[in-house]
C-alpha angles and dihedrals in degrees: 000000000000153000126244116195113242125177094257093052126284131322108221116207140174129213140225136170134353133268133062108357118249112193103214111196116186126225124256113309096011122097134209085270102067082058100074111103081045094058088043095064091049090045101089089063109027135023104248124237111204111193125202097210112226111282089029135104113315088349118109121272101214110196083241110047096099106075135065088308101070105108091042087062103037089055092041086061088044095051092046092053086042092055086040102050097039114016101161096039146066114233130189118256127216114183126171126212100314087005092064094045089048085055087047085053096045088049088064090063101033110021090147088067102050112075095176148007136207112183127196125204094335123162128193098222128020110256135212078250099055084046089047092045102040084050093053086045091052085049100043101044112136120241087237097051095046093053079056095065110036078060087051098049098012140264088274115041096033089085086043087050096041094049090039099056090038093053097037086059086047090052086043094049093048088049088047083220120187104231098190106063108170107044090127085065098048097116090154117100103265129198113199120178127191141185133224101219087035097139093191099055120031107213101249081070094056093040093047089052095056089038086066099045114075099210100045126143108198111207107186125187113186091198102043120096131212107329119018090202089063096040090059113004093182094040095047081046092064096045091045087047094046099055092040095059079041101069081032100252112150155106 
């Protein structure tokens, strides 16, 4: 465990395993935590690193996170742990849902040390459809689950988490903000899976981000959900496995 200073307040992480390391950053509400099952399947090759993104769980909770500039934010404290953890080296990046377009952002600021990317149900501009769904998530929530995560956040915080990202991809979706700005400049091999039935990314956004990068691999599953790596954790691990031998990145 530990905490790297960032600009925007400190990125707490966790770490598992040994090998080349792999950055996991989680998607919007979880924490480093809830991955990991996740960290565990990639450890016998790489040492895991689990992010909390900033907001969530021991990460810092800057005034001004929730706005347009979310995702900005969210990829500047990246790119600040990313020069901090491993400033002569390159590292593999895997970043779900918010997770994968916080990695995007961070890539715009330290590209030289991001060797690779796999991306999980990532869009380029909020839709009608991830404010719809994000909305049906926030209603639907299970007692269970959400006594999980206030112990995650905190009792406190976790409502104040929950409204601002909720409103912050409300005030995206009316700007019709693009929050993936340097795809153009995305030279590293890139892995991006998608689902069919995935209610938070309709598939035109998956499919516009790995059009723009030149050395992008598309994975679709048109029965998976939101999150292939969730909807099958050992099957997304071989996959994962196999691509990363394949550009030649490991121990």
């Amino acid at each position: 465990m530990g905490k790297t200073p960032t600009r925007h307040g400190p990125l707490y992480y966790t770490t598992t395993g040994a090998g080349a390391p792999l950055v996991l950053i989680h998607g919007n509400s979880y924490t480093s935590a809830t991955q990991e099952r996740l960290a565990r399947l990639f450890a016998d090759e790489h040492e895991v690193f689990s992010i909390d993104l900033l907001g969530h769980g021991q990460s810092a909770r800057p005034d001004n996170l929730f706005g347009l500039n979310y995702f900005v934010m969210q990829g500047e404290a990246l790119a600040d742990l990313l020069h901090a953890l491993f400033p002569t080296t390159s590292v593999a990046v895997f970043g779900m849902s918010a997770g994968g377009i916080t990695a995007l952002n961070a890539f715009c600021e330290q590209a030289d040390r991001i060797a690779t990317l796999i991306l999980d149900g990532v869009f380029h501009q909020v839709s009608a459809a991830t404010v719809a769904a994000h909305r049906q998530s926030v209603a639907t929530i299970s007692r269970t689950w959400d006594s999980y995560m206030r112990k995650q956040h905190g009792a406190e915080w976790w409502p104040q988490l929950h409204s601002g990202i909720e409103q912050t991809i409300e005030h995206l979706e009316a700007a019709g903000t693009v929050v993936t700005p340097c795809l153009d400049y995305v030279r590293v091999p890139t892995l991006i899976l998608q689902g069919g039935r995935d209610p938070f990314v309709p598939d035109e956004q998956s499919r516009a981000i790995a059009a723009k990068i030149s050395a992008a691999r598309f994975i679709y599953d048109a029965e998976a959900g939101h999150l292939l790596a969730w909807r099958d954790p050992v099957a997304f691990r071989e996959t994962a496995r196999t691509f990363l031998h394949e550009i030649g990145y490991t121990a």
